[in-house]
C-alpha positions as CSV (number, residue, x, y, z in Angstrom):
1,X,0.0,0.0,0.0
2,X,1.7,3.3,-0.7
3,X,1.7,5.5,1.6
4,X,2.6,9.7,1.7
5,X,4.9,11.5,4.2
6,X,5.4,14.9,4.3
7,X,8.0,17.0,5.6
8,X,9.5,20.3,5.8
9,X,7.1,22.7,7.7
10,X,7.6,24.8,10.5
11,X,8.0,28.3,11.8
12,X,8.6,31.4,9.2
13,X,9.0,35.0,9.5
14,X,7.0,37.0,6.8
15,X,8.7,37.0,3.3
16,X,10.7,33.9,4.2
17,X,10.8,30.7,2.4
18,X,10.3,26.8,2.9
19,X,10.2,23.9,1.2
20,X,8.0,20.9,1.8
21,X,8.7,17.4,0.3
22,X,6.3,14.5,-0.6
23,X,7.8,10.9,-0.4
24,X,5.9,8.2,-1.4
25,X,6.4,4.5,-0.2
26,X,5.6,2.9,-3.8
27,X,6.9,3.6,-7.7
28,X,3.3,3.9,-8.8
29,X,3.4,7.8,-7.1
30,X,5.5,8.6,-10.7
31,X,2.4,8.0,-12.9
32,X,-0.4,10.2,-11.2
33,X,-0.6,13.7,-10.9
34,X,0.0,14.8,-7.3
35,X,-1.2,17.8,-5.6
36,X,-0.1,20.4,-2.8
37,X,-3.3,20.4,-0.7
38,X,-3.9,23.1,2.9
39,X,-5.9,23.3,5.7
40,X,-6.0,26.1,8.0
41,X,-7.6,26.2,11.0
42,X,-11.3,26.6,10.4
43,X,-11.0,26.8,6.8
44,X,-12.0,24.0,4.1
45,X,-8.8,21.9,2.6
46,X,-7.7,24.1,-0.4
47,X,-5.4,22.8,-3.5
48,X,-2.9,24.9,-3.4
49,X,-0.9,23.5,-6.2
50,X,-0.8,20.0,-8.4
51,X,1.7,18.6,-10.8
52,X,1.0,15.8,-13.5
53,X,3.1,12.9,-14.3
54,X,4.9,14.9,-17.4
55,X,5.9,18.0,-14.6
56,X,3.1,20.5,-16.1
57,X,2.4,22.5,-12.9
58,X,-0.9,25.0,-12.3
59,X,-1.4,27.1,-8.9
60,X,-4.0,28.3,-7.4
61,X,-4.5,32.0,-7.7
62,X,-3.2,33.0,-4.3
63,X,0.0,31.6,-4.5
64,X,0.5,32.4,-8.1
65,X,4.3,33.7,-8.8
66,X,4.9,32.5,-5.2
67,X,5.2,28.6,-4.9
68,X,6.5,26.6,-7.0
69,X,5.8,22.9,-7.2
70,X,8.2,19.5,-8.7
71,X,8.8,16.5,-9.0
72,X,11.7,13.8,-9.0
73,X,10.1,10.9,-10.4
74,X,13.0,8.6,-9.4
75,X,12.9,9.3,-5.8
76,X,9.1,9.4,-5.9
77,X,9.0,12.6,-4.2
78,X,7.2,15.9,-4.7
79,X,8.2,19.1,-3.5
80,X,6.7,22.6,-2.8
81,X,9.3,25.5,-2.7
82,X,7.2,28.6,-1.1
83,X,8.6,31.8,-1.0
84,X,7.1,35.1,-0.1
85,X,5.1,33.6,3.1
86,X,2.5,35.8,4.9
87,X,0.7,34.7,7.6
88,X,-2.0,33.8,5.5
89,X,-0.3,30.8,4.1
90,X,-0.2,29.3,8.1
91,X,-1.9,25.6,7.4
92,X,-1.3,22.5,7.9
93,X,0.0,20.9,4.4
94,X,-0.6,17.2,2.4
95,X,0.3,16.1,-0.7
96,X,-1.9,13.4,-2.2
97,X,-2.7,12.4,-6.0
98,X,-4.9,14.7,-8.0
99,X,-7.8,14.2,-7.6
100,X,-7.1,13.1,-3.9
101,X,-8.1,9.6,-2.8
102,X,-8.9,9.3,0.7
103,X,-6.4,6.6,1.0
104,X,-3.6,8.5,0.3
105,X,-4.5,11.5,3.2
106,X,-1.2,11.3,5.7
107,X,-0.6,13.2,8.7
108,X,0.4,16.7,7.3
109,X,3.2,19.3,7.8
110,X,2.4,22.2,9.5
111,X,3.7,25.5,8.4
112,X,3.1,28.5,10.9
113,X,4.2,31.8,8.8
114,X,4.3,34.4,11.9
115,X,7.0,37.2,13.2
């Protein structure tokens, strides 16, 4: 069964920058498209960015020109570099496929954007 850990999160000024990684525990992770996903606190779970199995990448608007999401197929991980945080980026993070599949939901990364 293939499993999804993420990793990377934590504590960031304003304007700094993280990056979050998505390792999967089987090859098959290289042939789906894979998505960022977010949750803050009392907020829905939002794409925030997704990735398909050639590396053609779309955002969503808000973090446009901000994030960018890849891919290293060998390694069968996905990452999310984000630059430019503000404090409303603070959400706990998952990657899964796109569209998600409840199997694939892990624990999260949280990434807390405050000064």
């Amino acid at each position: 069964q293939v499993q999804l850990v993420e990793s990377g999160g934590g504590l960031v000024q304003p304007g700094g920058s993280l990056t979050l990684s998505c390792t999967a525990s089987g090859s098959i992770f290289s042939s789906v498209s894979v998505g960022w996903y977010r949750q803050a606190l009392g907020k829905e779970r939002e794409l925030v960015a997704r990735i398909t199995e050639y590396g053609f990448a779309n955002y969503a608007e808000s973090v446009k020109g901000r994030f960018t999401i890849s891919r290293d197929n060998a390694k069968n991980t996905v990452f999310l570099q984000m630059n430019s945080l503000n404090p409303e980026d603070t959400a706990v993070y998952y990657c899964n496929s796109y569209p998600p599949a409840m199997r694939y939901w892990g624990k999260g990364t949280l990434v807390t954007v405050s000064s």
